[in-house]
C-alpha positions, 0 to 999 in steps of 0.5 A: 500500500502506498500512503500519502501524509500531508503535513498540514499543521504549520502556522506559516508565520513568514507569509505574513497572513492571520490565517495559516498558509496552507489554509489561503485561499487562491482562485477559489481554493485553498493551497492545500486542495491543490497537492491534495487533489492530486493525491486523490487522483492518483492511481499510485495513492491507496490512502491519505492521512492529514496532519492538522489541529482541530480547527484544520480538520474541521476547515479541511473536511469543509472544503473537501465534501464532494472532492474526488476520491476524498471519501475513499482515500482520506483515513483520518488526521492526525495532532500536529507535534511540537515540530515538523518532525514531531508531526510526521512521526504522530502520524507514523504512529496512527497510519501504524494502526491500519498500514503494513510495515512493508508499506510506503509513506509518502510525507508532503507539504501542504505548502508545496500545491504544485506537486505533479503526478509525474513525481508522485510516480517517479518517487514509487517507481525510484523506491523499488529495491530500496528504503526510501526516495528523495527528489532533489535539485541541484545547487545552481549558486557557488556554495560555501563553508563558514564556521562562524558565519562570518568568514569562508573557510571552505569552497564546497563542490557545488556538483556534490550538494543538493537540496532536498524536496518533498514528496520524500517516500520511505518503508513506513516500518524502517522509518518509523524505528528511525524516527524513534531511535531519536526520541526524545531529545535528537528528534527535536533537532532534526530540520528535514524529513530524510534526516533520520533515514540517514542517520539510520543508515537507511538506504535513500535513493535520488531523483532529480526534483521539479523546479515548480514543486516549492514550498511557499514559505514567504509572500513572495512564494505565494505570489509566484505561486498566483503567476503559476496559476495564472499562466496555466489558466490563460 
């Protein structure tokens, strides 16, 4: 079985709105709906599970009545934790109750609305024969090491760094204890998802990632975001 979980319980402080991110409605819909969708649709997704407060879950279930595949796929929420990390091992944790060790979970942003099925199934096609997938970008910039921040003390090769993006995929029982080899200090630490699967020495694959899947983090990504909409429309 192949699950989705969208990580819905972010504040979205740097947007700079009263309301979080994801939950911003853009041409009739908000941000989450989009990458939702797309989850529903998918022939590849068996099940999805949301990360969200209560009053998340209660605006999510508003919005989707009547979304395609909502009714079929959607296998409940789960509370969000003190951090990002926290909040996709409560919900490891719930999809443990009904999923397979030997299963795949897919972890997603809701700020991340541009997510293409294409990806969704180079991520499962990827993992086949391995523990977990990460799309990537490479680093376009000269990159740099600073050990204070405030003098370069190493030129880096750019041809060896990447930079990390969601949908990542992992075997949803090797992650899980990955997850809880941390608790319950080093899990506070941990910045992005495929951190803990390399700390277990679990064995990621890469793909190349897709410029148009970013994470609005800030008004500027939401305004690239309404341009994106924009000329898909026209």
């Amino acid at each position: 079985m192949n699950i989705a979980l969208i990580l819905s319980g972010g504040t979205g402080s740097r947007v700079g709105a009263d309301i979080p991110k994801q939950y911003i409605e853009v041409k009739g819909q908000p941000i989450i709906s989009y990458c939702l969708q797309t989850f529903l649709v998918h022939e590849e997704i068996d099940a999805v599970c949301i990360v969200a407060d209560e009053a998340g879950q209660k605006y999510i279930l508003e919005k989707s009545e009547g979304m395609t595949g909502f009714c079929e796929k959607f296998r409940g929420f789960s509370a969000p934790g003190a951090t990002r990390q926290l909040s996709i091992f409560s919900g490891l944790e719930d999809i443990r109750k009904w999923a397979d060790g030997e299963d795949f979970v897919l972890v997603h942003d809701a700020a991340r609305p541009l997510l293409s099925a294409e990806m969704i199934s180079q991520c499962f096609a990827a993992a086949k024969g391995h523990d977990g997938v990460l799309p990537v970008l490479p680093m376009k910039d000269t990159v740099y090491f600073s050990e204070s921040g405030e003098r370069v003390d190493q030129l880096l090769n750019r041809s060896n760094i990447f930079a990390g993006q969601a949908p990542e995929v992992f075997v949803l029982g090797k992650y899980y204890d990955a997850n809880v080899r941390l608790l319950p200090e080093e899990i506070l630490k941990i910045n992005g998802s495929t951190e803990p699967a390399i700390l277990a020495g679990m064995d990621i694959a890469m793909i190349p990632g897709e410029e148009q899947n970013f994470k609005i983090t800030t008004r500027m990504d939401l305004d690239r975001f309404e341009e994106v909409l924009n000329r898909e429309k026209m």
